[in-house]
N, CA, C and O atoms as a GROMACS GRO file, in nm:
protein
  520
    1UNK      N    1  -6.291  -9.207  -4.495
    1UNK     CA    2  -6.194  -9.287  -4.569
    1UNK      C    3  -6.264  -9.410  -4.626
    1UNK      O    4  -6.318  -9.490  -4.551
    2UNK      N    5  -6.261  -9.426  -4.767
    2UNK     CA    6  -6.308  -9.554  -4.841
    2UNK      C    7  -6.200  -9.669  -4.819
    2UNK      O    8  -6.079  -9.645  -4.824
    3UNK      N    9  -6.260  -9.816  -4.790
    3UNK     CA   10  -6.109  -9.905  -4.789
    3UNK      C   11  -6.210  -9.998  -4.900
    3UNK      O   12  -6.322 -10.048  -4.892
    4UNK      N   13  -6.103  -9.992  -5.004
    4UNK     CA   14  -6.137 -10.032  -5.160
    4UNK      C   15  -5.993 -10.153  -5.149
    4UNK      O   16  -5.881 -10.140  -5.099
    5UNK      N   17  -6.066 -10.281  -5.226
    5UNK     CA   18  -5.941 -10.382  -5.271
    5UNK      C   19  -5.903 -10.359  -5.409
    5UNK      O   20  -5.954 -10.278  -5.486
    6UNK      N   21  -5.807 -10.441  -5.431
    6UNK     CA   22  -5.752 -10.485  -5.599
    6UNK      C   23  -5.719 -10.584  -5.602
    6UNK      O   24  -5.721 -10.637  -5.491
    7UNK      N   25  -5.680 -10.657  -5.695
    7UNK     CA   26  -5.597 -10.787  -5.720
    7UNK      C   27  -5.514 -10.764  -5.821
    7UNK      O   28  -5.538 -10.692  -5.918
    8UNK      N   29  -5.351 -10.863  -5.790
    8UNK     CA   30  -5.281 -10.878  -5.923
    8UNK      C   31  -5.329 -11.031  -5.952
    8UNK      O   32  -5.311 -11.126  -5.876
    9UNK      N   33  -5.380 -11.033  -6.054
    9UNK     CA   34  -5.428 -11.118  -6.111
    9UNK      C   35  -5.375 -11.170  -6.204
    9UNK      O   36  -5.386 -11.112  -6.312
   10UNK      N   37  -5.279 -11.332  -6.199
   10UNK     CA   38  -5.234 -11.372  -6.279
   10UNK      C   39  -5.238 -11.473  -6.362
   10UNK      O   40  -5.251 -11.578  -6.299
   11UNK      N   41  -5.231 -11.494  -6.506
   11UNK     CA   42  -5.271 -11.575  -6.581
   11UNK      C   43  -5.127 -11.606  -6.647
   11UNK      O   44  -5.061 -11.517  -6.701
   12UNK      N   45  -5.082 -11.742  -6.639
   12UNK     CA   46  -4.908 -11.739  -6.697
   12UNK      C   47  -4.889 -11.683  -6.598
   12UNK      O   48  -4.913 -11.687  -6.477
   13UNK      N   49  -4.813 -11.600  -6.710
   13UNK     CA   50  -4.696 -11.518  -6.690
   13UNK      C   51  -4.704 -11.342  -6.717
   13UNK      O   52  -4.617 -11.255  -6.714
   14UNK      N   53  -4.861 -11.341  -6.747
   14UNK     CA   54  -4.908 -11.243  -6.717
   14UNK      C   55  -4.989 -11.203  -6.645
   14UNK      O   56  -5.055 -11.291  -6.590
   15UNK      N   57  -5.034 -11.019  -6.601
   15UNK     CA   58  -5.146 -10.999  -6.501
   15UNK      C   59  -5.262 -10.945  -6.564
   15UNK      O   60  -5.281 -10.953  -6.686
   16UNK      N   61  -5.345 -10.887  -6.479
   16UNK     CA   62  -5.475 -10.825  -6.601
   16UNK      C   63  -5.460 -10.705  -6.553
   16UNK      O   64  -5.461 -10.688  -6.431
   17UNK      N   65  -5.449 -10.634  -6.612
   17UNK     CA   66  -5.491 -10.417  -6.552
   17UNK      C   67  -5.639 -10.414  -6.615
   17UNK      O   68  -5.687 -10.502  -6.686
   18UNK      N   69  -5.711 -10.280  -6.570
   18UNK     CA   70  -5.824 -10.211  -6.612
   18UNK      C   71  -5.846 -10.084  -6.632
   18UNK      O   72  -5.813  -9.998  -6.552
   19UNK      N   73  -5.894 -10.066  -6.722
   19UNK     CA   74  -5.895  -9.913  -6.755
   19UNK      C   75  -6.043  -9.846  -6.657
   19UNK      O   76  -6.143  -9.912  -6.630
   20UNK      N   77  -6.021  -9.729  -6.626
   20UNK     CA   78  -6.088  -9.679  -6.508
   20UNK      C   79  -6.190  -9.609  -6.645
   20UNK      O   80  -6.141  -9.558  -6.746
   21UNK      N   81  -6.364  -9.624  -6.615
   21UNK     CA   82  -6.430  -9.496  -6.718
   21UNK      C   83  -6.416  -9.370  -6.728
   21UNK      O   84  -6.374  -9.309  -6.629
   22UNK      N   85  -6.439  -9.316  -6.820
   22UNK     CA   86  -6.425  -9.136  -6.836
   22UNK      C   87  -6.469  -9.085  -6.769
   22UNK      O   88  -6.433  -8.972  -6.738
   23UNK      N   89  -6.578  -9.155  -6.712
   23UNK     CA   90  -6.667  -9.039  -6.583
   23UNK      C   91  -6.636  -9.064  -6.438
   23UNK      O   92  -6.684  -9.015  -6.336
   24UNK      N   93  -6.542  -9.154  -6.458
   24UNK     CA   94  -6.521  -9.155  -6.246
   24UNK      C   95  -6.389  -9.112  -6.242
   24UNK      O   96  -6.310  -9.126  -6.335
   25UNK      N   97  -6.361  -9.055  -6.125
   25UNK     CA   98  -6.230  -9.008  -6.056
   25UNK      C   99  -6.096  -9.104  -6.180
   25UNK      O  100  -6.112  -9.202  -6.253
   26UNK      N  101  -5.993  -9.029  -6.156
   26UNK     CA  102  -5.903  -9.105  -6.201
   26UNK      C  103  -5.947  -9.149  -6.329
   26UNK      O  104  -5.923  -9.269  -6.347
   27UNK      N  105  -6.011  -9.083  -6.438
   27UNK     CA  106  -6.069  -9.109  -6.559
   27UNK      C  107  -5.948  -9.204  -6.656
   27UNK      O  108  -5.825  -9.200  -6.661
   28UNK      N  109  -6.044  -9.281  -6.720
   28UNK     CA  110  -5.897  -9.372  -6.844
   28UNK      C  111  -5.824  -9.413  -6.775
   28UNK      O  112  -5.800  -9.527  -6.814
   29UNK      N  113  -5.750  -9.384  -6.660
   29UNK     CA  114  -5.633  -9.418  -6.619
   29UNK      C  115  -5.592  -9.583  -6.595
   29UNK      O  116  -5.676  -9.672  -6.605
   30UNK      N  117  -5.490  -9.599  -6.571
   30UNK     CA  118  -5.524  -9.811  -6.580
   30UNK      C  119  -5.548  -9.832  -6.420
   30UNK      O  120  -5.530  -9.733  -6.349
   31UNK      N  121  -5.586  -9.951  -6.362
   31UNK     CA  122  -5.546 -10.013  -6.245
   31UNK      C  123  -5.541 -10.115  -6.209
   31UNK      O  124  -5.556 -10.193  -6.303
   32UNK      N  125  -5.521 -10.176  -6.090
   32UNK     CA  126  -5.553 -10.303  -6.086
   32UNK      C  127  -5.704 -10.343  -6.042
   32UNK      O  128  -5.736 -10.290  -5.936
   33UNK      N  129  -5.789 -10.411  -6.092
   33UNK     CA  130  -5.882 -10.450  -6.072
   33UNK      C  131  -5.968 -10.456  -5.903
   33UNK      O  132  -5.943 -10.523  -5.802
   34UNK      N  133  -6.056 -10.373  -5.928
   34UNK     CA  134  -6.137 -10.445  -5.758
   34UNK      C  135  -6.208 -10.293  -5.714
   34UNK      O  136  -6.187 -10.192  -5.781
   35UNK      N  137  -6.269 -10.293  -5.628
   35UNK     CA  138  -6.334 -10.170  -5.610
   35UNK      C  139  -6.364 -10.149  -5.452
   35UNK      O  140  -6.269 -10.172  -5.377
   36UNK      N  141  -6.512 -10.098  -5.384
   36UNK     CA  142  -6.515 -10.012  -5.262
   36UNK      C  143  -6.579 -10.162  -5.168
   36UNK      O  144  -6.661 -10.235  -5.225
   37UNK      N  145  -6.546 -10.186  -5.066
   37UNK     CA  146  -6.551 -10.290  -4.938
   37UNK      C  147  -6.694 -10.207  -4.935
   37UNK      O  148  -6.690 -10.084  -4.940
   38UNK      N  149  -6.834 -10.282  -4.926
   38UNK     CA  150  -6.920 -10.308  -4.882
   38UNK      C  151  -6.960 -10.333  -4.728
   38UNK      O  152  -6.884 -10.417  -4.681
   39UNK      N  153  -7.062 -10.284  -4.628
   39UNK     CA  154  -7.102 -10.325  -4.529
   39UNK      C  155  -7.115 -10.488  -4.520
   39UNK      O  156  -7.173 -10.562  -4.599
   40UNK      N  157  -7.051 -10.518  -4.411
   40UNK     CA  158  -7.087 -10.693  -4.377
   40UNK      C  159  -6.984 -10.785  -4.490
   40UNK      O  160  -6.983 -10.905  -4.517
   41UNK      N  161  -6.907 -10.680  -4.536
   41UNK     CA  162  -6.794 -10.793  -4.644
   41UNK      C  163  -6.669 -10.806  -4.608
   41UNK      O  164  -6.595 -10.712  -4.577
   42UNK      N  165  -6.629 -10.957  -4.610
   42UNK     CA  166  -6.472 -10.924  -4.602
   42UNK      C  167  -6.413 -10.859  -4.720
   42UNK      O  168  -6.483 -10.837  -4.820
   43UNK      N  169  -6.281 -10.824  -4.714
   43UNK     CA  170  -6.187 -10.740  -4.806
   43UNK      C  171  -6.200 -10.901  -4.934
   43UNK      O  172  -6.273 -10.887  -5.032
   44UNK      N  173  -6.151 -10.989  -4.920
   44UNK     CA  174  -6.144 -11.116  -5.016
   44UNK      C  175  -6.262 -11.138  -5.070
   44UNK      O  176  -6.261 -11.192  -5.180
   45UNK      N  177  -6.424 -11.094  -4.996
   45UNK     CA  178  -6.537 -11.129  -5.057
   45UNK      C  179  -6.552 -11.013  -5.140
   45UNK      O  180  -6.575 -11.046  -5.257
   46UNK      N  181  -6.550 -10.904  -5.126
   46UNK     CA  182  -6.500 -10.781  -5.171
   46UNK      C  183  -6.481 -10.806  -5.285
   46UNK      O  184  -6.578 -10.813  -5.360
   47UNK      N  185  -6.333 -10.832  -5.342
   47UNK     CA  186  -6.270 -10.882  -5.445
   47UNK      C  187  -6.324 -10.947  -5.503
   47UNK      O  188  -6.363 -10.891  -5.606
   48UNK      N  189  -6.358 -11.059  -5.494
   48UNK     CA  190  -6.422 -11.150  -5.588
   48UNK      C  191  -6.588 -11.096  -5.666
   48UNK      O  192  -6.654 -11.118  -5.768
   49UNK      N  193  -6.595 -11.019  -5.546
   49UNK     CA  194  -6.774 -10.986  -5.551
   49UNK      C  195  -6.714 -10.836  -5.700
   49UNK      O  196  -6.783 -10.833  -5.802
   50UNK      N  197  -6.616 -10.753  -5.693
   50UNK     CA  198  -6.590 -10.672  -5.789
   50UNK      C  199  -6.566 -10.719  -5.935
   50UNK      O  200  -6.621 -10.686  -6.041
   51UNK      N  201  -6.451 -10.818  -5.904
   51UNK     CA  202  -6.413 -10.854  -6.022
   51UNK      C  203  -6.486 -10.936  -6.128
   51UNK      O  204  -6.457 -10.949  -6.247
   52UNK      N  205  -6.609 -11.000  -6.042
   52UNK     CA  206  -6.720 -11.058  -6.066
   52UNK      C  207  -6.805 -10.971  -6.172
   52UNK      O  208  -6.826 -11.016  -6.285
   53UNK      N  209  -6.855 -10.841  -6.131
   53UNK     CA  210  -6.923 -10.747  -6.147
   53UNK      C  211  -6.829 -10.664  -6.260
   53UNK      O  212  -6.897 -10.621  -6.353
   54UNK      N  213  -6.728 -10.644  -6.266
   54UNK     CA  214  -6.632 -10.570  -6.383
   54UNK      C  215  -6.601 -10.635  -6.473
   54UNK      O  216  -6.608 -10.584  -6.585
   55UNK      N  217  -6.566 -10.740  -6.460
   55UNK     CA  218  -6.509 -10.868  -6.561
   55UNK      C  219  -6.582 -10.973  -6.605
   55UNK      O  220  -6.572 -11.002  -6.724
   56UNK      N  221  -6.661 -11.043  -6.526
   56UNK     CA  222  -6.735 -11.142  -6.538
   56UNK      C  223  -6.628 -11.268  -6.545
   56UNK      O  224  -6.652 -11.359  -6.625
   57UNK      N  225  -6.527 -11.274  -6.474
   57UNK     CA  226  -6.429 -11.392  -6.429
   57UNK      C  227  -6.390 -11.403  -6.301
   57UNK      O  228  -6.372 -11.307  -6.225
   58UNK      N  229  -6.375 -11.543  -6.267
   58UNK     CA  230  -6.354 -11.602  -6.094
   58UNK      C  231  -6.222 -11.600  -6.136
   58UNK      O  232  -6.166 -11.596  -6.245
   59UNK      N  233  -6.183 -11.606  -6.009
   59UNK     CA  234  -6.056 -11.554  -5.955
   59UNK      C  235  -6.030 -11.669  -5.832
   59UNK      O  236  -6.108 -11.762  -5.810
   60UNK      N  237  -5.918 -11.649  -5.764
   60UNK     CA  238  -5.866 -11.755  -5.613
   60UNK      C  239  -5.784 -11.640  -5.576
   60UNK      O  240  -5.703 -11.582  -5.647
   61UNK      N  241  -5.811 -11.620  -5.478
   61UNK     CA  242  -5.721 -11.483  -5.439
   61UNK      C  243  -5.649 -11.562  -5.313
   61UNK      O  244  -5.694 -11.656  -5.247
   62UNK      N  245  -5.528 -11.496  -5.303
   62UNK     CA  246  -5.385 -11.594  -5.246
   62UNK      C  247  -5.348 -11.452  -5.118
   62UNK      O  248  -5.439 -11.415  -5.044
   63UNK      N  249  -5.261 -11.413  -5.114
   63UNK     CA  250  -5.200 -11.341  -4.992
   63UNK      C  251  -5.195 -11.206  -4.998
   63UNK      O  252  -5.145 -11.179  -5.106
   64UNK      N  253  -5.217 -11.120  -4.946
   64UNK     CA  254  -5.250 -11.008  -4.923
   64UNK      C  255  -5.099 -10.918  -4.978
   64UNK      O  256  -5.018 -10.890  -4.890
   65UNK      N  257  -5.078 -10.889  -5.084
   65UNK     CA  258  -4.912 -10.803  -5.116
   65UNK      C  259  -4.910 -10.642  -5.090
   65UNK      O  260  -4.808 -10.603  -5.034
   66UNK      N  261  -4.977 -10.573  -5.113
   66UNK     CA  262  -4.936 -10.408  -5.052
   66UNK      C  263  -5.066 -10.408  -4.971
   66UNK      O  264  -5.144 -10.504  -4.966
   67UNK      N  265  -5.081 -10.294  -4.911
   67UNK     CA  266  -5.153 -10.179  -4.854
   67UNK      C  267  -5.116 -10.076  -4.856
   67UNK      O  268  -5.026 -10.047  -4.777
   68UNK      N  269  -5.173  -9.970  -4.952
   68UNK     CA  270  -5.155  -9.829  -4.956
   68UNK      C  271  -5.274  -9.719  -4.905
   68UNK      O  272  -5.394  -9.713  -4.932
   69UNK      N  273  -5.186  -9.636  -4.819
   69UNK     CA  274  -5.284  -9.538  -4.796
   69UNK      C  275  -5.280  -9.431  -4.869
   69UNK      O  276  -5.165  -9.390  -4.883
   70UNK      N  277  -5.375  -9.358  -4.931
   70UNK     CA  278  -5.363  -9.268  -5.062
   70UNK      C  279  -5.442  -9.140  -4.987
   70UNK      O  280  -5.522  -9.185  -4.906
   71UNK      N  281  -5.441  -9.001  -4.992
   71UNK     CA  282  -5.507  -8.898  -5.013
   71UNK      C  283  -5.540  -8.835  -5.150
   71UNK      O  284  -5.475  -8.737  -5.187
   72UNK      N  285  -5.663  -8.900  -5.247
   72UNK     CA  286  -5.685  -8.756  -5.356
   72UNK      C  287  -5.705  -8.646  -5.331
   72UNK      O  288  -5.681  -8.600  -5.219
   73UNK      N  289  -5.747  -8.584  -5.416
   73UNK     CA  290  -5.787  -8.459  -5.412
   73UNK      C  291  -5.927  -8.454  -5.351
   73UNK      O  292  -5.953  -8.339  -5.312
   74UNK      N  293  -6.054  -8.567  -5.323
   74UNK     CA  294  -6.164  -8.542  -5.254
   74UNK      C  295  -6.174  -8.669  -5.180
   74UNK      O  296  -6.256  -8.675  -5.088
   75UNK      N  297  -6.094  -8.781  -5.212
   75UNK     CA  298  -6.138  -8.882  -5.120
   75UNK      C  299  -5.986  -8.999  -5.064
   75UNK      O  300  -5.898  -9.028  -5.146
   76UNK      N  301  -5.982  -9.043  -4.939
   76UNK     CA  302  -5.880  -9.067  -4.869
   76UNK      C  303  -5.898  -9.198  -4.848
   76UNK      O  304  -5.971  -9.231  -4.754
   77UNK      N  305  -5.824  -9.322  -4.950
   77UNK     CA  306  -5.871  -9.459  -4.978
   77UNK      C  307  -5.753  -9.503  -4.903
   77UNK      O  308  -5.647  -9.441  -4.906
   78UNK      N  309  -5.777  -9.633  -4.820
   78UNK     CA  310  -5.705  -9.748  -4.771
   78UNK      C  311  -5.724  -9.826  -4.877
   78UNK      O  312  -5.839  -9.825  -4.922
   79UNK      N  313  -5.630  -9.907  -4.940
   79UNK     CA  314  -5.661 -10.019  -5.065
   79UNK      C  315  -5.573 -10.114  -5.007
   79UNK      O  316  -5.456 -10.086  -4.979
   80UNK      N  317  -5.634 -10.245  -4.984
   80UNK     CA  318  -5.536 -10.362  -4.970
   80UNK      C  319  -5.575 -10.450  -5.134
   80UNK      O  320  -5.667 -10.479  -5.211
   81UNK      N  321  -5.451 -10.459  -5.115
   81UNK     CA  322  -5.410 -10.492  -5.257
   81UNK      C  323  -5.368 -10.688  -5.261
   81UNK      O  324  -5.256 -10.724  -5.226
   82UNK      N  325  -5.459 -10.779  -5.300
   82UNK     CA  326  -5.376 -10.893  -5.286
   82UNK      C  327  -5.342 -10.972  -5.431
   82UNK      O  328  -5.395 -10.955  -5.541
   83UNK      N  329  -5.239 -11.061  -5.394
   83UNK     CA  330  -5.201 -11.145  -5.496
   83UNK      C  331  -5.327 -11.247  -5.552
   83UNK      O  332  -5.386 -11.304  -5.460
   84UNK      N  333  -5.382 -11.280  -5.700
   84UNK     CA  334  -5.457 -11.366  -5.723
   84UNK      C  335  -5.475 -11.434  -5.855
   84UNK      O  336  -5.462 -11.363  -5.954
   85UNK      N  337  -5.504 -11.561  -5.871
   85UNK     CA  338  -5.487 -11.620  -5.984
   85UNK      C  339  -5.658 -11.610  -6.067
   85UNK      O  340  -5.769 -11.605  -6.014
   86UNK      N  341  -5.620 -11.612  -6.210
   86UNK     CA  342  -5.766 -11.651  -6.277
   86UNK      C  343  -5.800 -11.793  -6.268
   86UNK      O  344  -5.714 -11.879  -6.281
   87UNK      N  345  -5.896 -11.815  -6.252
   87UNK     CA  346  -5.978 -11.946  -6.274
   87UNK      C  347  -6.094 -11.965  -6.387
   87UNK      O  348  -6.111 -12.079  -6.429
   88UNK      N  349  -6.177 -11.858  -6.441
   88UNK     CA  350  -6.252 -11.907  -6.456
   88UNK      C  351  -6.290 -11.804  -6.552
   88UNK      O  352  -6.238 -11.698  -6.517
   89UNK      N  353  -6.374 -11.787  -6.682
   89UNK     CA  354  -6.421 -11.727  -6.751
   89UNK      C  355  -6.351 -11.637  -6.902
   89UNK      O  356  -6.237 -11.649  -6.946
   90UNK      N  357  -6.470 -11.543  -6.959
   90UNK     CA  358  -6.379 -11.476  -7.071
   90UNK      C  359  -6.405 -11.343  -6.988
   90UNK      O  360  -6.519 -11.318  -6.950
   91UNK      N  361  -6.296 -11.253  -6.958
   91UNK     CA  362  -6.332 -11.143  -6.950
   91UNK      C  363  -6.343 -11.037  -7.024
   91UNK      O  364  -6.272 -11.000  -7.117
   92UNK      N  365  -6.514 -10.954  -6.939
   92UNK     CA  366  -6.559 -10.853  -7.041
   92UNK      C  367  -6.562 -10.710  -6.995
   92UNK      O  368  -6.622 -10.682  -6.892
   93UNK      N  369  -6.496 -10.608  -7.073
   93UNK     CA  370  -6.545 -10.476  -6.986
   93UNK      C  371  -6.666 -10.454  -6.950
   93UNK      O  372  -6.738 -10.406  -7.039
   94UNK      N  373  -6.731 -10.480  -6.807
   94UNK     CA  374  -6.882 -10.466  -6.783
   94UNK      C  375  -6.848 -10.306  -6.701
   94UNK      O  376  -6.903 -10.206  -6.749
   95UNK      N  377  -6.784 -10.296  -6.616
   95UNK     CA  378  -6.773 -10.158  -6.521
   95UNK      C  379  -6.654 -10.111  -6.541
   95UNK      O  380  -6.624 -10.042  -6.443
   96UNK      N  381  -6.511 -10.114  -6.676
   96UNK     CA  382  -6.451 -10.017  -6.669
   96UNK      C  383  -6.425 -10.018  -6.804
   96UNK      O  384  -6.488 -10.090  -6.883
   97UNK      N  385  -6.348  -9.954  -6.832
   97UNK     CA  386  -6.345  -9.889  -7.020
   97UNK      C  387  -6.264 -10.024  -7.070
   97UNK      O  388  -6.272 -10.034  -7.193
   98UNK      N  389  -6.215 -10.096  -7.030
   98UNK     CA  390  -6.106 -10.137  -7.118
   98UNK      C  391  -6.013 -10.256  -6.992
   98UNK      O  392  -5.991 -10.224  -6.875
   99UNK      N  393  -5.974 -10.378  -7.051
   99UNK     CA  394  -5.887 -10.451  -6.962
   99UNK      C  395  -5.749 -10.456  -7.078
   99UNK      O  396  -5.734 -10.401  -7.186
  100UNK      N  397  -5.668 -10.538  -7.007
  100UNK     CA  398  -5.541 -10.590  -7.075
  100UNK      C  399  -5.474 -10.694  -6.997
  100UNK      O  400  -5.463 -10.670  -6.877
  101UNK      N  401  -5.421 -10.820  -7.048
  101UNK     CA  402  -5.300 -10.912  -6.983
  101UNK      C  403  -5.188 -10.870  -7.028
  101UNK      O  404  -5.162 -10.882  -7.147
  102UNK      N  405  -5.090 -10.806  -6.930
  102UNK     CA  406  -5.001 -10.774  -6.946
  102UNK      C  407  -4.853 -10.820  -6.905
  102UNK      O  408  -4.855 -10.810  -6.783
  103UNK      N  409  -4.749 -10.856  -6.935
  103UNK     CA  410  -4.680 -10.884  -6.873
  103UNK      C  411  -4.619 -10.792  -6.755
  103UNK      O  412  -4.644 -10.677  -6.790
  104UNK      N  413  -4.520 -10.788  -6.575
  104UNK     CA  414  -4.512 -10.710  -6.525
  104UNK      C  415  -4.436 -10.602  -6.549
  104UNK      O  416  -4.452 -10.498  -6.486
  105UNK      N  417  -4.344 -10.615  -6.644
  105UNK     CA  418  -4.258 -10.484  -6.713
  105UNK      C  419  -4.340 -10.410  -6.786
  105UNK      O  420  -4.303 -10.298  -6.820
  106UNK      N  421  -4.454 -10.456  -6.819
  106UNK     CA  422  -4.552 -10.342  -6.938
  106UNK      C  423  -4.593 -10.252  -6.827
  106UNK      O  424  -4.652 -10.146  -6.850
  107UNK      N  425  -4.572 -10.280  -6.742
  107UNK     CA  426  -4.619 -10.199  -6.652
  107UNK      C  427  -4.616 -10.030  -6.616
  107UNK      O  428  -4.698  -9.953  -6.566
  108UNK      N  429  -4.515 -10.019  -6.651
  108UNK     CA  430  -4.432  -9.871  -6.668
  108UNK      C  431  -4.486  -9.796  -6.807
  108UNK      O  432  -4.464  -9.683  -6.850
  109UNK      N  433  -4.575  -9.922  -6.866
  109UNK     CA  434  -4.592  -9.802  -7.024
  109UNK      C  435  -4.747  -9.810  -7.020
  109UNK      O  436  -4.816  -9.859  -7.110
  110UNK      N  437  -4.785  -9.764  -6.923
  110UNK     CA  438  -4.935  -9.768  -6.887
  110UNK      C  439  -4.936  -9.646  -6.745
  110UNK      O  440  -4.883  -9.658  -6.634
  111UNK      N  441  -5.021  -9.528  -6.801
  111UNK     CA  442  -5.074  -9.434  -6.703
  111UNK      C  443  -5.158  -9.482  -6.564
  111UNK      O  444  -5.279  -9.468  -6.580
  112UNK      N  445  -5.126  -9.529  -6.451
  112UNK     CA  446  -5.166  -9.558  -6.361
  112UNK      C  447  -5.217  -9.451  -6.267
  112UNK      O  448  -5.156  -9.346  -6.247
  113UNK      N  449  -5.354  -9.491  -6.198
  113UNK     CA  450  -5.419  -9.423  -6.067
  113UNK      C  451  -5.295  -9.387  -5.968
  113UNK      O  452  -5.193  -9.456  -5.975
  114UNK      N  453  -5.303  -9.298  -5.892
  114UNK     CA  454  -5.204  -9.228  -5.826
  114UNK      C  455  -5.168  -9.352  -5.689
  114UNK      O  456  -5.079  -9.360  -5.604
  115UNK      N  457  -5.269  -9.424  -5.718
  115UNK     CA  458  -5.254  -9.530  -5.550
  115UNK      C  459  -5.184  -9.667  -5.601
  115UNK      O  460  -5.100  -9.740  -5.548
  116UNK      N  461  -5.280  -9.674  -5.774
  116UNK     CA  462  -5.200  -9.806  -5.811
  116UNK      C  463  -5.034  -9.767  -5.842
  116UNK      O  464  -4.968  -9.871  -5.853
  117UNK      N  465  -4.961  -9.656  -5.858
  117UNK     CA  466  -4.844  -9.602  -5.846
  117UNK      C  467  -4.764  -9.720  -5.770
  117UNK      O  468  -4.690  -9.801  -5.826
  118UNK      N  469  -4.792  -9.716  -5.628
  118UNK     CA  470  -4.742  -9.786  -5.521
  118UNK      C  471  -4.687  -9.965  -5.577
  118UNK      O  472  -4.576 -10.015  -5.594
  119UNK      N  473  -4.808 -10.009  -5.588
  119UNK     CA  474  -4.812 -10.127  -5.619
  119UNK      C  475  -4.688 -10.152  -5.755
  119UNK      O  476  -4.586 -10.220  -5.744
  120UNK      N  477  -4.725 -10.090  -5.860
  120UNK     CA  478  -4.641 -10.114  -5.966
  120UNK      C  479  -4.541 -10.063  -5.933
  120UNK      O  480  -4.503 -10.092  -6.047
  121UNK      N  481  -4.439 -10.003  -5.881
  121UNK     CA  482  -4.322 -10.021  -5.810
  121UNK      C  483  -4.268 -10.122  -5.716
  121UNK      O  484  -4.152 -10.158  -5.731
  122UNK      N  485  -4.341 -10.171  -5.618
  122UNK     CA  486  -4.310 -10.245  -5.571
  122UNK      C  487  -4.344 -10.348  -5.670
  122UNK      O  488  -4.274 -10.294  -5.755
  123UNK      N  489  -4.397 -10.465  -5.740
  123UNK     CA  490  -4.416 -10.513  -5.854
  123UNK      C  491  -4.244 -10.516  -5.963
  123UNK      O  492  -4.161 -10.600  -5.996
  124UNK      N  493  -4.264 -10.390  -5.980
  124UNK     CA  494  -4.102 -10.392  -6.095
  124UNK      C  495  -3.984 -10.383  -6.002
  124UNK      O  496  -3.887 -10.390  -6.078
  125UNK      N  497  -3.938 -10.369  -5.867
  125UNK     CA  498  -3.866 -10.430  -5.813
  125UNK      C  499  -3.872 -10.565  -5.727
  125UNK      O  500  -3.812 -10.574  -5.620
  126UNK      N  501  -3.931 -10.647  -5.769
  126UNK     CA  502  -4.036 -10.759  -5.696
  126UNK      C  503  -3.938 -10.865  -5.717
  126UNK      O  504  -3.900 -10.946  -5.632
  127UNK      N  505  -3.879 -10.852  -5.907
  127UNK     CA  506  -3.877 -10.981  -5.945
  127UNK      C  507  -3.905 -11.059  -5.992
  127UNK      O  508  -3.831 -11.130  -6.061
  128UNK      N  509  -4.081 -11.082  -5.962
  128UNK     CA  510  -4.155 -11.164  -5.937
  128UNK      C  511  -4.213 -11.147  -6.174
  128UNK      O  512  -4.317 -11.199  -6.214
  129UNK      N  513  -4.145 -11.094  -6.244
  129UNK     CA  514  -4.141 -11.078  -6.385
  129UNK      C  515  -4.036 -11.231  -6.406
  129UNK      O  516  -4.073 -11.298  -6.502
  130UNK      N  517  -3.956 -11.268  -6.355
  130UNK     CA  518  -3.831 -11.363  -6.372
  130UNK      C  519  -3.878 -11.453  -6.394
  130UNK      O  520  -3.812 -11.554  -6.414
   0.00000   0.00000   0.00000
């Protein structure tokens, strides 16, 4: 089992999604930002250390909001998922096809990873769009 983070990452009143590349699992599909927990890392150093590496923007990551446990079709991910604000930079697609700031209702008109599923439901009954 891989335990991979994400962040909702918010700027305003919007968040950022990422488009996943053509050649890895879950091809094109959107998600939330962050990738696979490293030996000797926390889950928060994790995060920052991804979004670092995908985006090239700092982040403040705040409280931990889902944990989903997912089975694909070849690999069985724990993802803790936390709440986090931008701080710092322009972001650039360095490691996935494509970003977007979106507001949280765009949410539903965007093809999501089968794990980020979870999250954007809980998300569009949250509220937290108001």
């Amino acid at each position: 089992m891989l335990i991979v983070t994400a962040g909702i990452i918010k700027k305003g009143n919007k968040i950022l999604i990422t488009q996943r590349k053509d050649e890895k699992n879950q091809a094109l599909k959107w998600e939330f930002p962050g990738g696979k927990l490293e030996e000797d890392e926390t889950p928060k150093e994790c995060l920052r250390r991804e979004i670092m590496e995908e985006l090239d923007i700092k982040i403040e990551i705040e409280d931990i909001y889902e944990v989903v446990y997912h089975k694909y079709e070849n690999v069985t991910i724990l993802l803790l998922c936390y709440m986090a604000k931008y701080i710092l930079g322009n972001p650039r697609a360095i490691e996935c096809n494509d970003f977007k700031w979106i507001e949280i209702e765009e949410l539903k008109d965007y093809d999501l990873a089968e794990a980020d599923k979870k999250i954007r439901n809980k998300l569009l009954g949250s509220g937290l769009n108001n």
